[in-house]
N, C-alpha and C positions, 0 to 999 in steps of 0.2 A: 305270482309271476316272478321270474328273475330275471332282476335287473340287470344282470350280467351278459341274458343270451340277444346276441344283435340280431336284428330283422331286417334283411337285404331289401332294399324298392328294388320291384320290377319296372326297369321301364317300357314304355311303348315305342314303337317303330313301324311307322305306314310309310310305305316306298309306291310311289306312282310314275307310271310310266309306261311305255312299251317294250319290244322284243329286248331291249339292250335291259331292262330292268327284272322281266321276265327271265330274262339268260336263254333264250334261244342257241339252240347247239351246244348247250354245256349242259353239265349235270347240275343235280337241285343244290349240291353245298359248293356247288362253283358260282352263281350268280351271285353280282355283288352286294347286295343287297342283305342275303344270307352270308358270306363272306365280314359283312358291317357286323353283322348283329356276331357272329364266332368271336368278332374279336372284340366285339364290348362283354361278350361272358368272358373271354380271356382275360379282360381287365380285371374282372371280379366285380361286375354287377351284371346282373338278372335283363332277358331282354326277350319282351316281345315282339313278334316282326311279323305284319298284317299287310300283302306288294296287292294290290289293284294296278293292273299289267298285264297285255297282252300287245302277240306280233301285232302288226301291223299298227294299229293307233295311232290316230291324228288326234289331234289337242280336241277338237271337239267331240271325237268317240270316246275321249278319256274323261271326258267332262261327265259325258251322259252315264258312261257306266259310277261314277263316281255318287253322281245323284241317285242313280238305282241300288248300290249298293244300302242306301240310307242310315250310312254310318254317323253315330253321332258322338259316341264318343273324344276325347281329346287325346294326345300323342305326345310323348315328351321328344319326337322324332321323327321331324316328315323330308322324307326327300324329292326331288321331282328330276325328270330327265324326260322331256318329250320336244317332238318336232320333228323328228329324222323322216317320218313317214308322211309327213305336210310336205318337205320337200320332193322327197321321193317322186310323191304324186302331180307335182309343178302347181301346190297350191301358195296362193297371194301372201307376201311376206307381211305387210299390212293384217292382214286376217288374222296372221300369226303370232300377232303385238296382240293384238286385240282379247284375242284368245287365249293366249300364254298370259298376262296379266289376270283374266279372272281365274286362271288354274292358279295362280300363286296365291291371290287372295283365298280360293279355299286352303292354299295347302296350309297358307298362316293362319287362317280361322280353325284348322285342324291339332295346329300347334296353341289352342288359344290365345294368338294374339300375338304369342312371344316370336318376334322375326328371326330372333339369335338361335332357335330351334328347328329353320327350316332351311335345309340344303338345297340347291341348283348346281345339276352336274352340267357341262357345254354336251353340244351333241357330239356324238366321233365323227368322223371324217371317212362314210364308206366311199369316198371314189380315190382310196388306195388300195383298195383287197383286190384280192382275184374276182369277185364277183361283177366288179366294173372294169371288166377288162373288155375294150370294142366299144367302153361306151366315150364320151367328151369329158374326161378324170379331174380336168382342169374347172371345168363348168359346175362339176359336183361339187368339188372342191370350196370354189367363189362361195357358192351357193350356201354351202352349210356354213362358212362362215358370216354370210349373212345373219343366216336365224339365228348363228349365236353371238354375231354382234347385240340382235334386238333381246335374246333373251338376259345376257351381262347386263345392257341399259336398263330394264324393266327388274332389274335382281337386284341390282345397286340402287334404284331410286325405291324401293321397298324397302331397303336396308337387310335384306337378307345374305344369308351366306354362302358367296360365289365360288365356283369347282371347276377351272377350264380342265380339261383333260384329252380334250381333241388332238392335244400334242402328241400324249401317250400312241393312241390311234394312231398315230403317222409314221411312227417309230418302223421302219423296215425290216422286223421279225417275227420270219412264218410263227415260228410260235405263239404268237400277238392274236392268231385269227383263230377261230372254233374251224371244224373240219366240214363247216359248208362252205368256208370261202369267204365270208362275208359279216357275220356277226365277230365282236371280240371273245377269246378264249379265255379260262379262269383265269391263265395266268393275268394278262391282259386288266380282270377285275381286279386282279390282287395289287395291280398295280394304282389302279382308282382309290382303294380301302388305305392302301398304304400312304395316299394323299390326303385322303379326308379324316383318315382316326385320331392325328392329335388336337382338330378341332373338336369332334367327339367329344374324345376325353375331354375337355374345357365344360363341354354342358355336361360330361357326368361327373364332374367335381362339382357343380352348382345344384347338385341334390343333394 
């Protein structure tokens, strides 16, 4: 063997969540997720990237498909982004502590244990798009920032690593939205990746 030729780690990357993780209305190398993982091969290491994500999802559809998956492997990279669709649906903010904490505890048992390896993105802010247009924008508004007051408490008392981004979301540029109106646009993700890759980088210098 020669000592000379180096051998890149591949790391791992499981991203959970719904439509906003899936990238509904964007194409497949616009969602940010796949956007994450571009730019840690940009960095110059190897990356695999495994989204359990779909539209709609509530914390506990995400839970159950996550079980059914029967994933057991470990992840040098797990992120989570869910809740948008609990609210959506005018489900108990309570239920969604309840529930968003055992989804973090898998996503940290998915990281084995290490909490410095698991992302929380905030939920965005759909009662600014066109899509809530006629509806109470104000109401939305409260509201998501509710579930991401409880999802920040339940991140930080985990010791995991917190991503508000809901700001981005509010920013007043059509270009911000995908062309349903309603979901965020690549650019939009580019703008999330752009917040979250130099803590990235931090974990992949620790390999």
């Amino acid at each position: 063997m020669n000592d000379d030729v180096e051998i890149k780690k591949e790391l791992k990357y499981l991203a959970l969540g719904d439509s906003y993780t899936i990238g509904e209305s964007v194409g497949k190398n616009e969602k940010y997720p796949v956007q994450l993982a571009d730019s840690i091969l940009s960095s110059g290491t190897d990356i695999k990237l495994r989204i359990i994500a779909r539209t709609g999802w509530t914390t506990d559809e995400l839970s159950d498909a996550i079980k059914e998956s029967k994933i057991e492997e470990k992840f040098d990279i797990v992120s989570l982004l869910i809740g948008v669709n609990n609210q959506y649906r005018g489900r108990d903010a309570d239920e969604y502590r309840i529930q968003f904490m055992e989804l973090l505890q898998t996503a940290i048992d998915f990281a084995d244990g290490n909490t410095g390896r698991v992302l929380v993105l905030s939920i965005p802010d759909w009662g600014v798009t066109p899509f809530a247009e006629g509806r109470d924008k104000v109401k939305i508004s409260s509201e998501i920032d509710l579930f991401n007051k409880i999802n920040k408490e339940v991140s930080e008392e985990s010791g995991v690593k917190y991503f508000y981004i809901t700001d981005i979301s509010r920013i007043p540029d059509p270009e911000l939205i995908a062309v349903d109106g309603l979901h965020p646009s690549g650019k939009m993700y580019a703008e999330w990746v752009n917040r979250i890759m130099p803590y990235v980088l931090k974990i992949i210098s620790e390999n």
